[in-house]
KOLGU-362044 format. One line per 4 residues: their letters; for each residue x, y, z of C-alpha. Coordinates in nm, 4 decimals, padded with zeros to 6 digits. Layout:
BEGIN
A> X Y Z | ...
END
This chain:
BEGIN
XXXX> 02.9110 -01.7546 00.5427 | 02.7515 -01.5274 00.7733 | 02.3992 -01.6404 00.9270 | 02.0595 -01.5169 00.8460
XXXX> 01.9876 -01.1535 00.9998 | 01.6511 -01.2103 01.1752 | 01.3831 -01.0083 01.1105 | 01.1214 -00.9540 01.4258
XXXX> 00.7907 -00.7807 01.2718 | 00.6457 -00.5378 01.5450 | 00.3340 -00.4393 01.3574 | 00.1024 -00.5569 01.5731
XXXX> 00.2721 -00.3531 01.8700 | 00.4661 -00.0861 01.7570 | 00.2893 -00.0545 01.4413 | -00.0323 -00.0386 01.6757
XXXX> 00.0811 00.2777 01.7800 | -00.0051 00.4362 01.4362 | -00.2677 00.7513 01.5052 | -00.5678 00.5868 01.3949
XXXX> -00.5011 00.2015 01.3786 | -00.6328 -00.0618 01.6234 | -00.6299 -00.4276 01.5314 | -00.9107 -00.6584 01.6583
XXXX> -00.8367 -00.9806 01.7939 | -00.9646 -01.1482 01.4591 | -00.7608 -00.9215 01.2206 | -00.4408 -00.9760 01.4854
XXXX> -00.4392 -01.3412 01.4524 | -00.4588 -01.2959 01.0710 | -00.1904 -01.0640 01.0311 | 00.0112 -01.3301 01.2546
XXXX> -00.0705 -01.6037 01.0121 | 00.0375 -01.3620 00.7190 | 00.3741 -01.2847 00.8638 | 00.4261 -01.5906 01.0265
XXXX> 00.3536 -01.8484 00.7433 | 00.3418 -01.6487 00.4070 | 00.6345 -01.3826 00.4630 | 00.8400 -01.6438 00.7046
XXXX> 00.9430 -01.3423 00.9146 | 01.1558 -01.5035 01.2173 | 00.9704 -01.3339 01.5389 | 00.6669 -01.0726 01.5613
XXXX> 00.5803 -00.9176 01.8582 | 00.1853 -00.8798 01.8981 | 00.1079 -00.6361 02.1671 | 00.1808 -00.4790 02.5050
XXXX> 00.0762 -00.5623 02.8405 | -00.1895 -00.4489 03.0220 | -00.3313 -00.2643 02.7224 | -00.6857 -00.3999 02.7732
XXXX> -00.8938 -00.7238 02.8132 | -00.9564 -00.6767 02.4073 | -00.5645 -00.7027 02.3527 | -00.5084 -00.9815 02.6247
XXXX> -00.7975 -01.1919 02.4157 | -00.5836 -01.0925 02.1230 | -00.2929 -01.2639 02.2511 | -00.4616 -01.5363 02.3480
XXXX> -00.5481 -01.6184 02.0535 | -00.2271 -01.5748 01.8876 | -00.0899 -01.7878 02.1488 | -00.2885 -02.0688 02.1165
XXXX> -00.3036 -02.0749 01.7576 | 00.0771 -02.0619 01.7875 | 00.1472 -02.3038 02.0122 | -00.0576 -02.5738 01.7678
XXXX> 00.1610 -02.4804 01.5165 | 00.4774 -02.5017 01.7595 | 00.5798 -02.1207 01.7164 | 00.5324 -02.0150 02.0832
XXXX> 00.9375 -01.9105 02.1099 | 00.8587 -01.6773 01.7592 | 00.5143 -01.4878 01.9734 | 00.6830 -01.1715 02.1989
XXXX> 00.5016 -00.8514 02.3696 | 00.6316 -00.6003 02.5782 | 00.6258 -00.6139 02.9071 | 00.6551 -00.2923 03.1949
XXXX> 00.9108 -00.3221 03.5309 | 00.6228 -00.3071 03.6854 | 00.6525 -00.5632 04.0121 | 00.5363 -00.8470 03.8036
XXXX> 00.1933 -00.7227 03.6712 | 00.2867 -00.7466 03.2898 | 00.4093 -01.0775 03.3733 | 00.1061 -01.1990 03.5228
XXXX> -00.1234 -01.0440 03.2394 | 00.1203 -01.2056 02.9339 | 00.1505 -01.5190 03.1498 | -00.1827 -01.5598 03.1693
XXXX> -00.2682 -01.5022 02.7932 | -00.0196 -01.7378 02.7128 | 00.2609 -01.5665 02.5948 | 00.6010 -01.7149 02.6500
XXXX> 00.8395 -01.4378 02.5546 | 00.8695 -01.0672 02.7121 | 01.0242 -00.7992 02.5901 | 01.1356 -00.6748 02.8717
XXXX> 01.1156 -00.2440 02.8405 | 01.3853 -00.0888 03.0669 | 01.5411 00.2575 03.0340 | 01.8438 00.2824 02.7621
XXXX> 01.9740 00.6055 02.8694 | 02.0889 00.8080 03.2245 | 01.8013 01.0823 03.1295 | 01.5119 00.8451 03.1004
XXXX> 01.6519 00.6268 03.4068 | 01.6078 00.9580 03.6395 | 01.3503 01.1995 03.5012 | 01.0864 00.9437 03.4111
XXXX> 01.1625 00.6294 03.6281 | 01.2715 00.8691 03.9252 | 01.5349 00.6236 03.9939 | 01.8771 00.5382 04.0246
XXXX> 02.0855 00.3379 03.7924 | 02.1548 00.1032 04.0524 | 01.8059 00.0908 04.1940 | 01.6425 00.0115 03.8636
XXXX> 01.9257 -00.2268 03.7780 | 01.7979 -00.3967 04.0689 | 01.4099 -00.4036 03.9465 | 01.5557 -00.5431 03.6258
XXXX> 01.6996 -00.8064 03.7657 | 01.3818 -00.8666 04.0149 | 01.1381 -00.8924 03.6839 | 01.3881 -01.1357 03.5117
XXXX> 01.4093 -01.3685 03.7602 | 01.0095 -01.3519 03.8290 | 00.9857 -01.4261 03.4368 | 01.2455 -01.6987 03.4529
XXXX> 01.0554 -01.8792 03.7562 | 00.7173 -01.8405 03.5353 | 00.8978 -02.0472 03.2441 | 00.9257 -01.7635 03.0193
XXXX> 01.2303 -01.5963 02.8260 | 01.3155 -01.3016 02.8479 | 01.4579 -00.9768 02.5804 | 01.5193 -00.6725 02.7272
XXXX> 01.4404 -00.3387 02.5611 | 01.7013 -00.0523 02.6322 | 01.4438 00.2329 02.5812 | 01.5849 00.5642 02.4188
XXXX> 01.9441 00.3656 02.3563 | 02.0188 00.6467 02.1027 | 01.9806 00.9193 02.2832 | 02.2274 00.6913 02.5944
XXXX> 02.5383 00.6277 02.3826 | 02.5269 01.0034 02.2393 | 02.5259 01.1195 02.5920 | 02.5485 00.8876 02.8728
XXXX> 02.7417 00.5275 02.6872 | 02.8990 00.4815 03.0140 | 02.5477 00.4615 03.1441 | 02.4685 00.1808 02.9009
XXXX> 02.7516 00.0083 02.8972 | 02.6872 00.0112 03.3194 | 02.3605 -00.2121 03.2393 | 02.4910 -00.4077 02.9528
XXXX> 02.8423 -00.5129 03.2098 | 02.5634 -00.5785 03.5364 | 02.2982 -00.7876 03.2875 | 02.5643 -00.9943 03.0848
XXXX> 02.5642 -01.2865 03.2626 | 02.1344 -01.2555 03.3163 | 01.8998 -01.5182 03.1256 | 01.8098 -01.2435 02.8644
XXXX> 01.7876 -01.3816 02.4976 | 01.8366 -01.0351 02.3021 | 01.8892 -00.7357 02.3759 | 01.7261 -00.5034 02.1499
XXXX> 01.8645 -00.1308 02.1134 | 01.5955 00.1238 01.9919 | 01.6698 00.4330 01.8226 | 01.3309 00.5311 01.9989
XXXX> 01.3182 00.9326 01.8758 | 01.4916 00.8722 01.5375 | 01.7703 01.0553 01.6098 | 02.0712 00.8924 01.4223
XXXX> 02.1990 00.8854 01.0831 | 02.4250 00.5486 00.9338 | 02.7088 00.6593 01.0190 | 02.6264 00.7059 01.3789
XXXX> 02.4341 00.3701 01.4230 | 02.7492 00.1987 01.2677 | 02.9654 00.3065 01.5367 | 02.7551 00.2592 01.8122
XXXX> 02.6666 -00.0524 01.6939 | 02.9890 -00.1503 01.6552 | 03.1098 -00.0604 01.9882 | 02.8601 -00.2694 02.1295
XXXX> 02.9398 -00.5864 01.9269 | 03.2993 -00.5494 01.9719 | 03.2628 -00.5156 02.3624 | 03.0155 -00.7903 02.4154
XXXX> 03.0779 -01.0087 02.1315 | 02.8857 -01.2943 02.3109 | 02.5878 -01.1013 02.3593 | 02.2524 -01.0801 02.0377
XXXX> 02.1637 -00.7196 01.9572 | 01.8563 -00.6424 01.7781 | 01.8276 -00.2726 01.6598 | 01.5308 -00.1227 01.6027
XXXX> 01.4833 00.1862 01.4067 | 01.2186 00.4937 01.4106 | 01.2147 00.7090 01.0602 | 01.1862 01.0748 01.1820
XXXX> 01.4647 01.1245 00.9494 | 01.3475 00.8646 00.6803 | 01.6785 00.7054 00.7951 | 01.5142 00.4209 00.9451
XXXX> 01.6065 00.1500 00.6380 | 01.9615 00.3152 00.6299 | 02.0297 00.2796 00.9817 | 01.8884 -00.0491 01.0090
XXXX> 02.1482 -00.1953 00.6827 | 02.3935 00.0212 00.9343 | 02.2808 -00.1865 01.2113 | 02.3491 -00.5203 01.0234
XXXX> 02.6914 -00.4175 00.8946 | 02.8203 -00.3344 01.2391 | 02.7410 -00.6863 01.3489 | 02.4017 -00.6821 01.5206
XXXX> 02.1948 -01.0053 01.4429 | 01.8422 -00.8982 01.4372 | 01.6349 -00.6092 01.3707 | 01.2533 -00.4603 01.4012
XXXX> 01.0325 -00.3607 01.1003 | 00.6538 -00.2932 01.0387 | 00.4459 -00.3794 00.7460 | 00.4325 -00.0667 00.5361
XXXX> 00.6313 00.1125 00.7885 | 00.3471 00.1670 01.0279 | 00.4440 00.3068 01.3842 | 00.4415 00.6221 01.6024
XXXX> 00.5222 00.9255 01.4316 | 00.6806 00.9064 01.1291 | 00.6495 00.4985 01.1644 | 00.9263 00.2000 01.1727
XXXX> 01.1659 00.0756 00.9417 | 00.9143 -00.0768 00.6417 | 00.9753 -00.4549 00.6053 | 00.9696 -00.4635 00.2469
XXXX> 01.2370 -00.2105 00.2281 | 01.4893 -00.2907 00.4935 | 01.4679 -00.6631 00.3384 | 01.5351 -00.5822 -00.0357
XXXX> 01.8075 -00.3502 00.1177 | 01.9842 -00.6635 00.3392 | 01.9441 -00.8651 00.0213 | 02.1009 -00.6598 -00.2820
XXXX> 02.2964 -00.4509 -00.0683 | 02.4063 -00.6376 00.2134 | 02.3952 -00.9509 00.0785 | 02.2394 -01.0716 00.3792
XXXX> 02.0056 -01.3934 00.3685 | 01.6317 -01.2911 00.6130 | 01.4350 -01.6385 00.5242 | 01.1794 -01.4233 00.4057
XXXX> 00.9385 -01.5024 00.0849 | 00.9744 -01.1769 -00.1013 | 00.7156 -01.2793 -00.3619 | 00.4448 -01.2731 -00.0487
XXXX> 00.5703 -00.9020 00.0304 | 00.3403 -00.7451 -00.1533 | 00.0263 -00.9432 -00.0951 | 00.1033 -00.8529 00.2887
XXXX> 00.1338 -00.5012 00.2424 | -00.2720 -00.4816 00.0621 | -00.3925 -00.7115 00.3836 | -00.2259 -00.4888 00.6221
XXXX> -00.3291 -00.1903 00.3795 | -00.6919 -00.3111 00.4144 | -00.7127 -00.4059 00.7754 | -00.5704 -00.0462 00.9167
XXXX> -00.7110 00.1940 00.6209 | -00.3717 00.3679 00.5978 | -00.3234 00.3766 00.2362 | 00.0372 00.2828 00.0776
XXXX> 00.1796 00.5748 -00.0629 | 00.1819 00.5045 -00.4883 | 00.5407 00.6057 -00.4700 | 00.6447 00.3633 -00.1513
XXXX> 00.9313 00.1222 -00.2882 | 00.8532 -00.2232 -00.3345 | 00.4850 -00.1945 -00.2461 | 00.3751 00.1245 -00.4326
XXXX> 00.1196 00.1149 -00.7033 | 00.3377 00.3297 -00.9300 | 00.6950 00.1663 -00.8373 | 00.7190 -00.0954 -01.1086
XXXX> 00.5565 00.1440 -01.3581 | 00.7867 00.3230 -01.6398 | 00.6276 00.6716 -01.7676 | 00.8951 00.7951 -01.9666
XXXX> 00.8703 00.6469 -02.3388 | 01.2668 00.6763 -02.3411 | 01.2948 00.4233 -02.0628 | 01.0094 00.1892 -02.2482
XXXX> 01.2374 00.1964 -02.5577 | 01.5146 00.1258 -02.3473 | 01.3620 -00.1559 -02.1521 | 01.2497 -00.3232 -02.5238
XXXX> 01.7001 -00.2692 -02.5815 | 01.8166 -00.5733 -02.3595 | 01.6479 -00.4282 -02.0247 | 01.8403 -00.0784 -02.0190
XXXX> 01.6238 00.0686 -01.7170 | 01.6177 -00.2395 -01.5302 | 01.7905 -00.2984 -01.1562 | 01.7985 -00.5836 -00.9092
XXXX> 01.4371 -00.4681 -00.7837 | 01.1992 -00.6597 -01.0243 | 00.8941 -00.6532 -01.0007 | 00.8366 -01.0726 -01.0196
XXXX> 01.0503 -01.1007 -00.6943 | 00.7930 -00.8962 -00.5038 | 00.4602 -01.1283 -00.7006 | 00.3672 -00.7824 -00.9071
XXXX> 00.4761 -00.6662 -01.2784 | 00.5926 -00.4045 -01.4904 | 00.3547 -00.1569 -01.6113 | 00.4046 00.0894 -01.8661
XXXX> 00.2376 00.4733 -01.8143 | -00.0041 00.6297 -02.0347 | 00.0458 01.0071 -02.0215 | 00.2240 01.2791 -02.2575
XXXX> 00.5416 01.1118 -02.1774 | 00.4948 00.7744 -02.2988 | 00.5320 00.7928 -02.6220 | 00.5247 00.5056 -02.8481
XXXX> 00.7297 00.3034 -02.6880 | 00.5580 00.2579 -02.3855 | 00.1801 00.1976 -02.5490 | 00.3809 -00.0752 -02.7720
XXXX> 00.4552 -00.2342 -02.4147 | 00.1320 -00.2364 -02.3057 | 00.0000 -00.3491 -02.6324 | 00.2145 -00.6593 -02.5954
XXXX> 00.0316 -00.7351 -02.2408 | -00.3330 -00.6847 -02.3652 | -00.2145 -00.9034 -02.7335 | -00.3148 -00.6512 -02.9453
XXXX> -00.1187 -00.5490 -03.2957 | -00.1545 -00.2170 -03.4260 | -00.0024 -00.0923 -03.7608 | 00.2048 00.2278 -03.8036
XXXX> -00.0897 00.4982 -03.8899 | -00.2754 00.3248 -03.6023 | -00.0313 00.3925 -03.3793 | 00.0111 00.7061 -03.4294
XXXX> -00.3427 00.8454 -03.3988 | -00.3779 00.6163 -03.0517 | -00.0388 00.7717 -02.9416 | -00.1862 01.1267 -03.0326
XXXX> -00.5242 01.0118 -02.8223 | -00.3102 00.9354 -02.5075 | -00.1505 01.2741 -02.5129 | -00.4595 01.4546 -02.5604
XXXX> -00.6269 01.2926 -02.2630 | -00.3212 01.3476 -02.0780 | -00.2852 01.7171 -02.1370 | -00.6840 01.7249 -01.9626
XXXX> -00.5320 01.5166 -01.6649 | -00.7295 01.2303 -01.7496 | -00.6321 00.9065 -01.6295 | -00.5503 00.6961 -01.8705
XXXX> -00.4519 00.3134 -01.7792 | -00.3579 00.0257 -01.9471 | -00.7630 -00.1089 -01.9172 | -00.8360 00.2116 -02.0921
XXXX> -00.5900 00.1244 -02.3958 | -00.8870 -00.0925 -02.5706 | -01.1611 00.2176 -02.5122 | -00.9295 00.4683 -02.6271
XXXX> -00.8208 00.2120 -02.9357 | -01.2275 00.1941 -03.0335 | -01.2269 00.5725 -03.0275 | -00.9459 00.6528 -03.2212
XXXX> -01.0069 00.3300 -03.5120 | -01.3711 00.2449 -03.4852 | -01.5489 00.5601 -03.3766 | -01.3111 00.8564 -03.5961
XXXX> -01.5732 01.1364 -03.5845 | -01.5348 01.1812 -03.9557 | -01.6558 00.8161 -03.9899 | -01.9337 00.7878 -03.7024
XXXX> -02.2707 00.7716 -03.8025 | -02.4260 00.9396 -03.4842 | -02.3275 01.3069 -03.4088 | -02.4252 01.5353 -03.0975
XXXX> -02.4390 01.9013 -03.3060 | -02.5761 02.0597 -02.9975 | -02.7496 02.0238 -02.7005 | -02.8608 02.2437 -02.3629
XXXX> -02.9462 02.1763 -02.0113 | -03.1640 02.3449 -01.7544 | -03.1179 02.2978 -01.3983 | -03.4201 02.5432 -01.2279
XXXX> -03.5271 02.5319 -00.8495 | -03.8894 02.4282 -00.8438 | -03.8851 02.3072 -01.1994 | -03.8126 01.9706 -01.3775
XXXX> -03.4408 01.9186 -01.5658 | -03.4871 02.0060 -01.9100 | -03.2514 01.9263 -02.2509 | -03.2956 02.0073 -02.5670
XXXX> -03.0731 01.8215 -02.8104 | -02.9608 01.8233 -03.1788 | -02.8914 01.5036 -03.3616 | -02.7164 01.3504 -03.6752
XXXX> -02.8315 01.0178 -03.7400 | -02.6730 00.8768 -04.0540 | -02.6909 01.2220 -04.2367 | -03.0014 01.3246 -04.1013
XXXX> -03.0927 01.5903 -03.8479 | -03.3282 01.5380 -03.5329 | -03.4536 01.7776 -03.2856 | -03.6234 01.7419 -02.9119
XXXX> -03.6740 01.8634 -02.6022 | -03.7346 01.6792 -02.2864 | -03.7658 01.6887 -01.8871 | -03.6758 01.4582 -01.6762
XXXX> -03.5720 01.3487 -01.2945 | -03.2442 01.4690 -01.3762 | -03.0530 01.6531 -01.6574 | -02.9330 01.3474 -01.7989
XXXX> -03.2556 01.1859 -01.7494 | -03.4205 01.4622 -01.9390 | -03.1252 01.3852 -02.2248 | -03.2101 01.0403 -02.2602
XXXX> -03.5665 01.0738 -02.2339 | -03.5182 01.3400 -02.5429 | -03.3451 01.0914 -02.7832 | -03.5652 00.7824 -02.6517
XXXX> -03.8230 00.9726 -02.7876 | -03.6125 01.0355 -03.1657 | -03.5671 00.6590 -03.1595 | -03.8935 00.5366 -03.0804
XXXX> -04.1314 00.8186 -03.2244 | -03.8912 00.9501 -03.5241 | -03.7055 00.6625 -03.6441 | -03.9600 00.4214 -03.4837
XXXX> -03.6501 00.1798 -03.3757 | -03.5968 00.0017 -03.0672 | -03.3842 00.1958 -02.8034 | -03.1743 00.0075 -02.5173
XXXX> -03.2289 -00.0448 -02.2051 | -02.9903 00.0930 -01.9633 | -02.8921 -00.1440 -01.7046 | -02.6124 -00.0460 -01.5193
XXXX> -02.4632 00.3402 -01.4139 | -02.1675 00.3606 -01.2823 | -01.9497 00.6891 -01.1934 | -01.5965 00.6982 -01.0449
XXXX> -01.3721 00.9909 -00.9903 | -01.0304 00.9692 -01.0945 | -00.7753 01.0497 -00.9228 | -00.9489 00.9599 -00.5951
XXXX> -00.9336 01.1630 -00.2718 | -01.2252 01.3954 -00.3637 | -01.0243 01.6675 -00.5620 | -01.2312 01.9416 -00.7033
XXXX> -01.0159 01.9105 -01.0438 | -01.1093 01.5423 -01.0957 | -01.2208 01.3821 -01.4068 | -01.5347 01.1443 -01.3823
XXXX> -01.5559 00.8069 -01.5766 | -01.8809 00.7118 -01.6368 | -01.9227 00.3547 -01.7435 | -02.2783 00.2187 -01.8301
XXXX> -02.4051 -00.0835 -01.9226 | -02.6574 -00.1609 -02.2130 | -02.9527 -00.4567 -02.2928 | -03.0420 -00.4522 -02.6611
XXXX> -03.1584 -00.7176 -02.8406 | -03.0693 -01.0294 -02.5575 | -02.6976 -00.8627 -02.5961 | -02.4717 -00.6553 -02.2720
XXXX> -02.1876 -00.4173 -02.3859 | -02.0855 -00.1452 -02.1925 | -01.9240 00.1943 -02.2843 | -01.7762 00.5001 -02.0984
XXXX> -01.6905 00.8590 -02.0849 | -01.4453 01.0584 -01.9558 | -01.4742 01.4292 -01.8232 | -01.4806 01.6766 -01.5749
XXXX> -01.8700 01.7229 -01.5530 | -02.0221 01.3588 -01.4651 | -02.3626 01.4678 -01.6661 | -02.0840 01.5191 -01.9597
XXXX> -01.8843 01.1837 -01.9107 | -02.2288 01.0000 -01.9171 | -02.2978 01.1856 -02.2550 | -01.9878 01.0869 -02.4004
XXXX> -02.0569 00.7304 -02.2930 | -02.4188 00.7439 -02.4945 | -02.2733 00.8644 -02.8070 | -02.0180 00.5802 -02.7653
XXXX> -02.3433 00.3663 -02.7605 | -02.5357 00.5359 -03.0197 | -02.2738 00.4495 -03.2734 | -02.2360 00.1200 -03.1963
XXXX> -02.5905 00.0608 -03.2239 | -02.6076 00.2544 -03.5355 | -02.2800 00.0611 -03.7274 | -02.4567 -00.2484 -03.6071
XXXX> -02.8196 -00.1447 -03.7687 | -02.6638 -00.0090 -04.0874 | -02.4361 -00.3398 -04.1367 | -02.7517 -00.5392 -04.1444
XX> -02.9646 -00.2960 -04.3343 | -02.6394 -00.3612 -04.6210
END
């Protein structure tokens, strides 16, 4: 049986490197924790040296938190050749293992370091024995190892044959521009395991090429026995290898064993999510809001016909569930699905007029969810038009600089007609103070009180095109309910919302007036 591939999580370094993300030392020890004890990842490496006294608090922190819970060996950071300064500045922090960057290919080696393979062979060796003598252990980076075996291997296989027989734990081979493809890693890979078979390789992967969870499975298959990832695929660029994906890939594909708890996976993904402000894309496997959710109605029927549209990727493994789409697609099938979840049992005509609902909100680009399903079901049954005893048969707004909102509104209450005009703060101020008024002075009936007002724009982002849901909350009579509207205008969508109310109050009045 082959052994576990080990996964080293480099979110708190590499993933650092993200344009706009910067972990505090508070949100870096609890990202440790997460990956550490929920996900079970094997190693994470938490920052680089010399960064700043913010970062070396950071590790110290980590470190000490760590060593109480006897994972010092699983804490790295990078460390520079650099005379013993990164050393020094980990050493002192607490950290016990460096990852030791050195240059992976002849180009780097001479137009960046200025140096000869031989001379920085010999720093190498230098910082590795300094690190060694300060009780720490030591992986070395080979920096731009892609871009070496595509044009200089004899280069790296130079530093791999002089550093053999060092004290290094791992050495870790990044494709550090994204340059490869599978087929490419495999064979390098391979060459390396097959010429060293005594030595760890750890491969790292950058997705420039959205390769980066291909190449890594490449990686594994070749024979390395560890490689880098990032929560939600955070990194430089186009970002790292994403955990959740490279370790559903080793799983089903491979057949590889990680130790990680898949069913934390997701719960990770919203923390890191939260803490950098880089939002998951909805179509991101694993972790994606929309990933476990069918929209066709074919698939829906299919699903309810012995799991048709399922694969190995459930949604349970990853702690989330299957979700069923409301849109034009749907269909039956999948409002039957979500009618299952919420325990609701509609007959045939029923159904139907709901299904026709859905579409027609759809075709407006309104969102409809599965929370909607109930609001949409008391529109279609409980509020038909044809049966609701409150009707809007017209009404205006004014908007005028210098002047109050006005509205003027036309009402059918129960067969009856009602007219009146109002101003107000606001236009839908000036509405509700005109049919306060029909309540109170026409009908002489108690109005409610309007607690709560809340608008949200869906889909979010700020689009121009969005719909606004309006949902407000009533007081009438000791009792809370709320209601809501949907529509482009948010004056419009808080309209709807009151007409929702009006009838409810009405059905109410006139069931006790029978």
């Amino acid at each position: 049986m082959l052994p576990p591939v080990e996964i080293m999580d480099t979110t708190l370094r590499d993933g650092e490197q993200t344009s706009g993300v910067s972990f505090n030392a508070r949100e870096k020890l609890s990202i440790a924790r997460l990956l550490l004890e929920e996900l079970r990842v094997s190693r994470i490496e938490i920052a680089s040296a010399r960064v700043s006294q913010g970062e070396q608090e950071a590790v110290r922190r980590i470190a000490e938190w760590a060593a109480s819970k006897g994972y010092s060996d699983r804490i790295e950071a990078l460390g520079f050749i650099d005379g013993g300064i990164s050393l020094d500045w980990l050493g002192d922090a607490g950290c016990r293992v460096v990852n030791l960057l050195t240059k992976g290919s002849l180009k780097h080696c001479r137009e960046q370091l200025r140096r000869t393979p031989e001379e920085h062979l010999g720093d190498i060796r230098a910082t590795i024995d300094k690190a060694v003598a300060r009780g720490m252990r030591v992986n070395v980076y080979l920096e731009d190892w892609s871009n070496g075996m595509q044009h200089s291997p004899e280069y790296v296989y130079a530093m791999l044959d002089a550093l053999a027989d060092a004290p290094v734990q791992r050495f870790m081979c990044p494709d550090t521009l994204g340059v490869l493809d599978p087929y490419a890693t495999e064979r390098f890979c391979g060459d390396l395991v097959r010429r060293y078979p005594r030595l760890r390789f750890d491969f790292h992967a950058h997705n420039d090429y959205d390769l980066a969870v291909a190449n890594t499975a490449a990686a594994v298959k070749a024979g390395f026995h560890g490689v880098h990832v990032t929560v939600n695929g955070l990194g430089e660029r186009a970002g790292n290898a994403p955990l959740s994906s490279t370790v559903a890939v080793l799983h089903d594909r491979l057949h590889r064993t990680t130790g990680i708890d898949e069913t934390k996976i997701n719960h990770v993904s919203r923390m890191v999510e939260t803490y950098t402000g880089i939002r998951i894309p909805a179509n991101r496997p694993i972790v994606g809001e929309s990933v476990f959710t069918q929209c066709a109605g074919i698939h829906a029927d299919g699903d309810n016909k012995n799991n048709l549209y399922f694969n190995e990727l459930l949604p349970e493994r990853f702690g989330r569930v299957r979700e069923y789409a409301l849109g034009k697609t749907s269909g039956k099938a999948n409002i039957m699905k979500n009618l299952e979840t919420l325990g609701i049992d509609l007959d045939e005509a029923s159904m139907r007029k709901v299904t026709e609902r859905v579409v027609e909100l759809s075709d407006k680009k309104e969102l409809v969810t599965a929370e909607d399903l109930p609001y949409i079901i008391a529109d279609v049954l409980r509020y038909d038009l044809a049966e609701n005893p409150v009707r809007i048969l017209n009404y205006s707004l004014s908007l005028a600089q210098g002047l109050h909102p006005a509205a003027s509104l036309k009402i059918e209450i129960n067969g009856r007609e009602y007219e009146q005009t109002s101003a107000g703060d606001g236009q839908y101020d000036a509405f509700m103070r005109a049919l306060r008024q029909i309540y109170e002075h026409q009908l002489r009936r108690e109005f409610p009180m309007l607690r709560n007002y809340t608008t949200v724009s869906i889909p979010p982002g700020g689009r121009t095109d969005a719909f606004v849901q309006t949902i407000i909350t009533w007081e009438m009579g000791g009792k809370v309910f709320k209601t809501r509207g949907l529509d482009a205008d948010q004056t419009e969508a808080a309209i709807k919302a009151t007409i929702k109310m009006l009838n409810i109050i009405e059905t109410n009045y006139n069931d006790h007036e029978c």
